[in-house]
DRENDO-1510 file (C-alpha; in Angstrom, 1 decimal, always signed):
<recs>
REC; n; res; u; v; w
REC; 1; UNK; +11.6; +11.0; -9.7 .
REC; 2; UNK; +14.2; +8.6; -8.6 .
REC; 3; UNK; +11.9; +6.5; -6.2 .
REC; 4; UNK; +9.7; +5.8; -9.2 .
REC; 5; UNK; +12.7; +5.0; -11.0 .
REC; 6; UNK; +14.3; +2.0; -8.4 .
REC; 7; UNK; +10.3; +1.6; -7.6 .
REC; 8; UNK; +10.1; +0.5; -11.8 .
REC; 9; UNK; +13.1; -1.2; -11.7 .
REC; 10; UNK; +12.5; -3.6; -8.9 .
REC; 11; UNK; +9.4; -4.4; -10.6 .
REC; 12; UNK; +8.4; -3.7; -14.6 .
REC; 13; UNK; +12.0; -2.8; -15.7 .
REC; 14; UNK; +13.6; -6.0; -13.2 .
REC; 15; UNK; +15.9; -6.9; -16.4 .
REC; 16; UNK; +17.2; -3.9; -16.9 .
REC; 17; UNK; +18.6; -3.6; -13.1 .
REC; 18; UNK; +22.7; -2.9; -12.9 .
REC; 19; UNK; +23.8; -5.8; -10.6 .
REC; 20; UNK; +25.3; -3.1; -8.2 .
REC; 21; UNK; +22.1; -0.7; -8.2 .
REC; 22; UNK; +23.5; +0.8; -5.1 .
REC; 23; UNK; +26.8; +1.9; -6.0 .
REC; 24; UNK; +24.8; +4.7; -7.6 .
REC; 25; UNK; +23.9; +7.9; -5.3 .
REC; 26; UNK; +20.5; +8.5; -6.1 .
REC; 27; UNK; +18.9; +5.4; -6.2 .
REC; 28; UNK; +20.3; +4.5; -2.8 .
REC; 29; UNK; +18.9; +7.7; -1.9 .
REC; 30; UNK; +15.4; +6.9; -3.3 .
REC; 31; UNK; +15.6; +3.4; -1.9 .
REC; 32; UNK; +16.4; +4.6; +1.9 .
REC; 33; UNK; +13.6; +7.3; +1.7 .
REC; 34; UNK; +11.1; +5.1; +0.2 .
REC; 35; UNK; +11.5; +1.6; +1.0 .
REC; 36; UNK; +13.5; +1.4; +4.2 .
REC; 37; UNK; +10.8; +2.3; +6.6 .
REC; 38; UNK; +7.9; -0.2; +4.8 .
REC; 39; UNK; +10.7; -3.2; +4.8 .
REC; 40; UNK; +11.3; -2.5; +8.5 .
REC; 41; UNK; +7.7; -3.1; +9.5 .
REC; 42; UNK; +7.7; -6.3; +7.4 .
REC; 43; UNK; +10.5; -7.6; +9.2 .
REC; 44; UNK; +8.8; -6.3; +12.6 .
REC; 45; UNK; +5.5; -8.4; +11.9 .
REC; 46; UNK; +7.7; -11.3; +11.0 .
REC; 47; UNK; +9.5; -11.1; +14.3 .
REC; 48; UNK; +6.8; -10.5; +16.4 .
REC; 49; UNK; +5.7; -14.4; +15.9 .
REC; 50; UNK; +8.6; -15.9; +17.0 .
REC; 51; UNK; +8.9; -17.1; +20.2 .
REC; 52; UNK; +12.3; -16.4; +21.6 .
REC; 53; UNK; +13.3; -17.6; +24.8 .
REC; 54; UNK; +13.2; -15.4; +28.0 .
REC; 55; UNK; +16.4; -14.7; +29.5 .
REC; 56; UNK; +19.4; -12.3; +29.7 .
REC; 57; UNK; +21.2; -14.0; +26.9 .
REC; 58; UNK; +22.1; -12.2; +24.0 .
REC; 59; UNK; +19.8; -12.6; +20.8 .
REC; 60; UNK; +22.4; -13.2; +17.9 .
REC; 61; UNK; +20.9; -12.2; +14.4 .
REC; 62; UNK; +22.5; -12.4; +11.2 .
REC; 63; UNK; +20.6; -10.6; +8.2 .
REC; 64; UNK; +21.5; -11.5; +4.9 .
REC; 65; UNK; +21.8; -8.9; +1.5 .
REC; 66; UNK; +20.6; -6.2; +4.7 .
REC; 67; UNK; +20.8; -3.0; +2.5 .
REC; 68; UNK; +20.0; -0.5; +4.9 .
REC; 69; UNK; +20.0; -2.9; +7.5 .
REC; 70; UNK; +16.1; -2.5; +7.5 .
REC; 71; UNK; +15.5; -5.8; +9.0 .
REC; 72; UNK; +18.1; -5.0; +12.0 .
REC; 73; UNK; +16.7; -1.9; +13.2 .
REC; 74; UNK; +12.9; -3.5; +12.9 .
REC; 75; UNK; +14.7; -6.3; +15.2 .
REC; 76; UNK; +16.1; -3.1; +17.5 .
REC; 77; UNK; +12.5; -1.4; +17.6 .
REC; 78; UNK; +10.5; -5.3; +18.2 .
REC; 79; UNK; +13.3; -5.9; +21.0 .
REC; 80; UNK; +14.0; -2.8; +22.6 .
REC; 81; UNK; +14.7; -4.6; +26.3 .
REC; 82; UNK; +16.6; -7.8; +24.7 .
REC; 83; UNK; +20.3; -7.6; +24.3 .
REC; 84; UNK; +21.0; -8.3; +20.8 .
REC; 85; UNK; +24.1; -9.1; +18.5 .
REC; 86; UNK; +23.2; -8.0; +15.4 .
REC; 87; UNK; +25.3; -8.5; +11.8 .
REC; 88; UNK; +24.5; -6.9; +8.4 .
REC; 89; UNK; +26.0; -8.8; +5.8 .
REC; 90; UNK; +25.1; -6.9; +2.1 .
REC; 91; UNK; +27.8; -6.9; -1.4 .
REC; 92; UNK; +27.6; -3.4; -1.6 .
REC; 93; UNK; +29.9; -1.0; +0.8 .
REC; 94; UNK; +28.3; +2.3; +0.0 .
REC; 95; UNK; +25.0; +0.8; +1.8 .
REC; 96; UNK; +26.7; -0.6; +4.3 .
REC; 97; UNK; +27.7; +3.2; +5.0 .
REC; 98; UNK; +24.3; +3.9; +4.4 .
REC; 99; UNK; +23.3; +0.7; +7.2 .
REC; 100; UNK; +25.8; +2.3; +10.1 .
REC; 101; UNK; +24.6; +6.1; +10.0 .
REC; 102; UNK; +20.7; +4.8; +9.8 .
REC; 103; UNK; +21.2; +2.4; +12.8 .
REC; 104; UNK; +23.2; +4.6; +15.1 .
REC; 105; UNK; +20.7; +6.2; +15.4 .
REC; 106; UNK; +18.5; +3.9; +16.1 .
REC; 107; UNK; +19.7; +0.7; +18.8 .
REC; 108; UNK; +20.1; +0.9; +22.3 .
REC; 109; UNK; +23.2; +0.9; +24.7 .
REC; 110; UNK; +22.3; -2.7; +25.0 .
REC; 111; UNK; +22.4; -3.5; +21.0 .
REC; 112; UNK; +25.6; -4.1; +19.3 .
REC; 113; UNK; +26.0; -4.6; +15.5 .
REC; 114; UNK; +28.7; -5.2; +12.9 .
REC; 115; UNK; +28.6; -5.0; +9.1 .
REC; 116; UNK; +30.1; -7.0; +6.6 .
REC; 117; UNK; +31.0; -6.4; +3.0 .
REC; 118; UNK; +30.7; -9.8; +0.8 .
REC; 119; UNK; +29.0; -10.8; -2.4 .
REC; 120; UNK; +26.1; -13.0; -2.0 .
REC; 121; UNK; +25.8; -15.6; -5.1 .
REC; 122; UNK; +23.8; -18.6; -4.8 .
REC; 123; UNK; +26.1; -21.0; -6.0 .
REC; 124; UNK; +26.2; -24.8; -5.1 .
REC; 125; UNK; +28.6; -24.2; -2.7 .
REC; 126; UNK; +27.8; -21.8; +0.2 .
REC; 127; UNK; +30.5; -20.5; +2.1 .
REC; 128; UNK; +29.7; -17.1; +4.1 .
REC; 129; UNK; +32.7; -17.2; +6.1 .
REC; 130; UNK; +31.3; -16.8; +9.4 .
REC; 131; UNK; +31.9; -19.6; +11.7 .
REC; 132; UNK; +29.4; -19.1; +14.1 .
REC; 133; UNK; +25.5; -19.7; +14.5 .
REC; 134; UNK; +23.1; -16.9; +14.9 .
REC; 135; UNK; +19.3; -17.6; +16.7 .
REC; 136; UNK; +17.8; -15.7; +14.3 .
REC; 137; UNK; +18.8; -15.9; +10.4 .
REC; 138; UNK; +17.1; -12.9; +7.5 .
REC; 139; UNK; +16.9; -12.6; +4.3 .
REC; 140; UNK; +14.2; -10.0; +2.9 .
REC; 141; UNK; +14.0; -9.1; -0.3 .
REC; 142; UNK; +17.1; -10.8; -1.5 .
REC; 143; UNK; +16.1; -14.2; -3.6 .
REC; 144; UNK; +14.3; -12.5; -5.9 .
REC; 145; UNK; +17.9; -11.1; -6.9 .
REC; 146; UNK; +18.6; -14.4; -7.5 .
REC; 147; UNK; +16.8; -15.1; -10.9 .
REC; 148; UNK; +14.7; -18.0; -11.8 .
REC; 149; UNK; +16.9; -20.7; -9.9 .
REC; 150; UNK; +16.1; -22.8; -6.9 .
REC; 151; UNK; +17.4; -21.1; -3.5 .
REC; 152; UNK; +16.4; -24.0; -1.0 .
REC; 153; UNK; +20.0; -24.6; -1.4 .
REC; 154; UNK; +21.2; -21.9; -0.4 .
REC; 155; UNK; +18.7; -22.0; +2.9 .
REC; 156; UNK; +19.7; -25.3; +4.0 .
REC; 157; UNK; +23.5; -24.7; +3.5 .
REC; 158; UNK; +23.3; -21.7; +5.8 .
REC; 159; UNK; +20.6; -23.8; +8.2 .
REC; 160; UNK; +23.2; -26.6; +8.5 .
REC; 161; UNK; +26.3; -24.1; +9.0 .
REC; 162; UNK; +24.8; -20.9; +10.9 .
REC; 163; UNK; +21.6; -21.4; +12.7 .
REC; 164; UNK; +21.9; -22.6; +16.2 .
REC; 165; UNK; +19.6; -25.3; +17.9 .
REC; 166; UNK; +15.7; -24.3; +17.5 .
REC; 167; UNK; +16.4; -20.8; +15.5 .
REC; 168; UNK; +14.8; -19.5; +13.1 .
REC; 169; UNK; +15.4; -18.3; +9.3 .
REC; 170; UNK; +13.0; -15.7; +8.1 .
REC; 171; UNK; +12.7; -15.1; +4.4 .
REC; 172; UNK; +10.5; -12.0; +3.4 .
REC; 173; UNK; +10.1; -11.3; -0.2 .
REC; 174; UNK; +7.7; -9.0; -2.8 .
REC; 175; UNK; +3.9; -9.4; -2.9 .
REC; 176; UNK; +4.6; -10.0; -7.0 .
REC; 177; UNK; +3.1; -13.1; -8.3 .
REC; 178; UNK; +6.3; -14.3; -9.8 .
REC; 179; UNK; +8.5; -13.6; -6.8 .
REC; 180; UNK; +5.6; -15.4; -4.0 .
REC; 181; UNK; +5.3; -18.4; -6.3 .
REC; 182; UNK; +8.8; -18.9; -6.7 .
REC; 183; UNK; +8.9; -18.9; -2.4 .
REC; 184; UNK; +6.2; -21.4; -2.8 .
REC; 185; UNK; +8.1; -23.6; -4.4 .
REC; 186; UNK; +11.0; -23.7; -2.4 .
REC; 187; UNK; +9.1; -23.6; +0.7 .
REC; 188; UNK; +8.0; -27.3; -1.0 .
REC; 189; UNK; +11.3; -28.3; -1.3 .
REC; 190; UNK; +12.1; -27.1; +2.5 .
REC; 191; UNK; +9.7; -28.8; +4.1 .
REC; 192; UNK; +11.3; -32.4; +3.3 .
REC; 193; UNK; +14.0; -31.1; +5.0 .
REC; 194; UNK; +14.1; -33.6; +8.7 .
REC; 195; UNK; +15.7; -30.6; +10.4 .
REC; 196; UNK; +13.0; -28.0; +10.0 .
REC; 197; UNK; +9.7; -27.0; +10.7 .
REC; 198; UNK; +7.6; -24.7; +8.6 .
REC; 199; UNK; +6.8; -22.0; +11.6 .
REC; 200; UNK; +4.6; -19.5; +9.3 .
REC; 201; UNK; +2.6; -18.9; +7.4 .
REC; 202; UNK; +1.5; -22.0; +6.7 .
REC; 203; UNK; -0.5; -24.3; +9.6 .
REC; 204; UNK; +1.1; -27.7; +7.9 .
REC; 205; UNK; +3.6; -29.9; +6.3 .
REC; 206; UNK; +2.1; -30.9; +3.3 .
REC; 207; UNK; +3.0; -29.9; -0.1 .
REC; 208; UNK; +1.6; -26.2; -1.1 .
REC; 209; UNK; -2.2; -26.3; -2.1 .
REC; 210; UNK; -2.3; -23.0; -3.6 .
REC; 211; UNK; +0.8; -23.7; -6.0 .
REC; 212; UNK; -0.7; -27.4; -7.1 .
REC; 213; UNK; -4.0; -25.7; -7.6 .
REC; 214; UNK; -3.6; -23.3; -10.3 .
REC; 215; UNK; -0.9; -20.7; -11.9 .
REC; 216; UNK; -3.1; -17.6; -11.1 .
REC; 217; UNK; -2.7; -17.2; -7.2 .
REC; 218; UNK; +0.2; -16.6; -5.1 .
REC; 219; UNK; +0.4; -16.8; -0.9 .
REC; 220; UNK; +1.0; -13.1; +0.1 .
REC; 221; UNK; -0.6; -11.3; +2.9 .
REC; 222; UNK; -2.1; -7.5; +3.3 .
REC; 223; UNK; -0.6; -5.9; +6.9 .
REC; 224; UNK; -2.4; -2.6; +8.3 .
REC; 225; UNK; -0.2; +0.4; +9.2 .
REC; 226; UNK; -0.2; +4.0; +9.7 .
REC; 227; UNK; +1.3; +5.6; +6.7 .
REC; 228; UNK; +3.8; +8.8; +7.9 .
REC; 229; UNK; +2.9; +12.0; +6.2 .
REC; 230; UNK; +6.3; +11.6; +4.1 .
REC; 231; UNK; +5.1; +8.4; +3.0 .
REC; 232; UNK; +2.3; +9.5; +1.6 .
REC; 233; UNK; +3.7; +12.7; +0.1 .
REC; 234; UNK; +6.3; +9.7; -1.4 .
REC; 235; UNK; +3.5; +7.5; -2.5 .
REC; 236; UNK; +1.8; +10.2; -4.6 .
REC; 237; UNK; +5.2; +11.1; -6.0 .
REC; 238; UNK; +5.8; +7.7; -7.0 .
REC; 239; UNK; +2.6; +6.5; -8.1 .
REC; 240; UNK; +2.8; +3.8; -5.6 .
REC; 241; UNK; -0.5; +2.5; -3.3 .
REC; 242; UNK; +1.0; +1.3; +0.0 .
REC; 243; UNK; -2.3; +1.9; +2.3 .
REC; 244; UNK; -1.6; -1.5; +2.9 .
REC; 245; UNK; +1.9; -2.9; +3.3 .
REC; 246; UNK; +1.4; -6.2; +0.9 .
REC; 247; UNK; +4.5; -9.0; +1.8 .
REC; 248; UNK; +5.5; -12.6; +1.0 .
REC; 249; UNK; +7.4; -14.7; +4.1 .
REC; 250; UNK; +8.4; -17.8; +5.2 .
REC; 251; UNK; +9.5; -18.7; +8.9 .
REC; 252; UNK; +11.6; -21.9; +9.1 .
REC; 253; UNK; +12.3; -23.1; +12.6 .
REC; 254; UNK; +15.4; -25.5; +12.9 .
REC; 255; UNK; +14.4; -28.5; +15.3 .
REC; 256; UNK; +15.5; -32.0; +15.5 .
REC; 257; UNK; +11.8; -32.3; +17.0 .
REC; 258; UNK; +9.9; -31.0; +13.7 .
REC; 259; UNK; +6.6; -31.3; +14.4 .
REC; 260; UNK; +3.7; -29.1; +13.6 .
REC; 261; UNK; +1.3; -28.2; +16.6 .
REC; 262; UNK; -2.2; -29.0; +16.1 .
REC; 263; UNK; -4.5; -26.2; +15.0 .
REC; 264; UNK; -7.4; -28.2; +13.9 .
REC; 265; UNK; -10.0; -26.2; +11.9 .
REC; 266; UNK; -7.5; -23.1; +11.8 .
REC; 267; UNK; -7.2; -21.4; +8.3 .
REC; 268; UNK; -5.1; -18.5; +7.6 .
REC; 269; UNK; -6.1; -15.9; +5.0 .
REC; 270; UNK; -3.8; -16.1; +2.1 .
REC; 271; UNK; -4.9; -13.7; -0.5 .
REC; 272; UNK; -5.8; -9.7; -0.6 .
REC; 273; UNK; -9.6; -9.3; -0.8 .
REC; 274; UNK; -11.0; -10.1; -3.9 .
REC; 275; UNK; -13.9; -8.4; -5.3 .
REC; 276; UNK; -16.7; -9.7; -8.0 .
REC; 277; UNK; -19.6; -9.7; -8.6 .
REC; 278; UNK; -20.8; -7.9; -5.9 .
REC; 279; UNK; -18.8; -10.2; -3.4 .
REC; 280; UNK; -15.8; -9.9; -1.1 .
REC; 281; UNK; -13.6; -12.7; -0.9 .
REC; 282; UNK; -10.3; -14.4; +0.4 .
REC; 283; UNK; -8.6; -17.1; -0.3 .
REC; 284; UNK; -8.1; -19.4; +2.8 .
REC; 285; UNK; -5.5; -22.0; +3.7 .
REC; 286; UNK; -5.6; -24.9; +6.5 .
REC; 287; UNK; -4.4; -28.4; +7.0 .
</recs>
């Protein structure tokens, strides 16, 4: 019962969200039993097409609004041999509690993380208060929070401030029409930046296709997985079809060399599998 209810409110009941949804016991209940594990294998395919640098340096990573800290222990999992310096940084401290039993549990003697308690606003003027750069920079599921506003903003403040030399910033959000279109935009506005590179999804620099062409379609992608027993016993509960994990992202590279490599005919598929009139199709997207 309360997974469907956070599972409604993240999507047909959005406006009637409490701004601090987690200070309440249940639904930060429902959301670590039905969420967590799906937002960690997001945040694992998103890793996995980085390309890190070999070495015995430490990996610093700084995820942003982390909630369970999801997107660190997918980074844990995807990393298992790397030392990594991880930081959670999320508004509400009864997750954050939440965040340290679930990833104790999880990273290696090699792994070390911290968590921070601030609010997250997007405001003109960005000021996290960490004076440091990170290689890798997250932030899944948080800009939808945001409302209608622009967040590029937001992204190039903490670009300019807290990501080192050639790192990357990884933005994963909802499959939801509103929510992917909205990341469409901004990934518009991002890609005039001179300091970064659009890394993924898309296979160029030009202005978004899909969002010129119409108002019906939105970029979002369809991941296989193996569904755990508890998941599906969770998914029938809920109501919820998650054979497929369905997820929105944007990998930004930041590189004083910004350019795109040369993938020539490539497309990417950038739709889930249409069906009409008797036809399967996608929706493809290329330089």
């Amino acid at each position: 019962f309360f997974a469907r209810e956070i599972s409604d409110l993240f999507t047909k009941k959005r406006a009637s969200m409490p701004e601090n949804y987690f200070a309440t016991a249940h639904l930060r209940a429902a959301y670590l039993a039905h969420f967590t594990l799906i937002n960690c294998v997001k945040a694992s395919l998103c890793l996995k097409e980085l390309q890190l640098p070999m070495g015995n340096a430490p990996i610093k990573i700084l995820d942003i609004g982390c909630g369970t800290a999801a997107a660190l222990a997918a980074a844990s999992a995807t990393f298992p041999e790397r030392k990594l310096e991880m930081t959670g940084m999320d508004a509400s401290a009864e997750i954050l509690n939440d965040a340290s039993e679930f990833l104790s549990n999880i990273v290696t003697d090699a792994q070390n993380y911290r968590l921070i308690n601030k609010a997250i606003s997007n405001k003109p003027i960005i000021a996290l208060d960490l004076n440091e750069q990170f290689d890798i920079v997250i932030a899944a599921n948080l800009f939808n929070e945001f409302g209608s506003g622009s967040y590029s903003n937001f992204i190039q403040s903490i670009v300019d401030k807290n990501l080192g030399d050639n790192g990357y910033f990884i933005v994963i959000e909802p499959a939801l029409k509103k929510t992917s279109r909205a990341l469409m935009a901004q990934r518009d506005a991002l890609a005039q930046l001179p300091v970064c590179k659009i890394v993924a999804p898309c296979l160029h620099h030009k202005n978004c296709p899909m969002l010129s062409a119409n108002d019906r379609d939105w970029c979002h992608f369809y991941a296989e997985w193996k569904s755990t027993r508890n998941s599906k016993d969770m998914d029938a509960s809920v109501g919820t079809d998650r054979t497929h994990l369905k997820y929105s992202y944007l990998i930004l590279k930041k590189s004083k060399k910004a350019s795109m490599p040369n993938f020539g005919l490539a497309h990417r598929v950038v739709s889930s599998p249409l069906k009409s009139k008797g036809k399967l199709e996608f929706v493809l997207c290329g330089s």
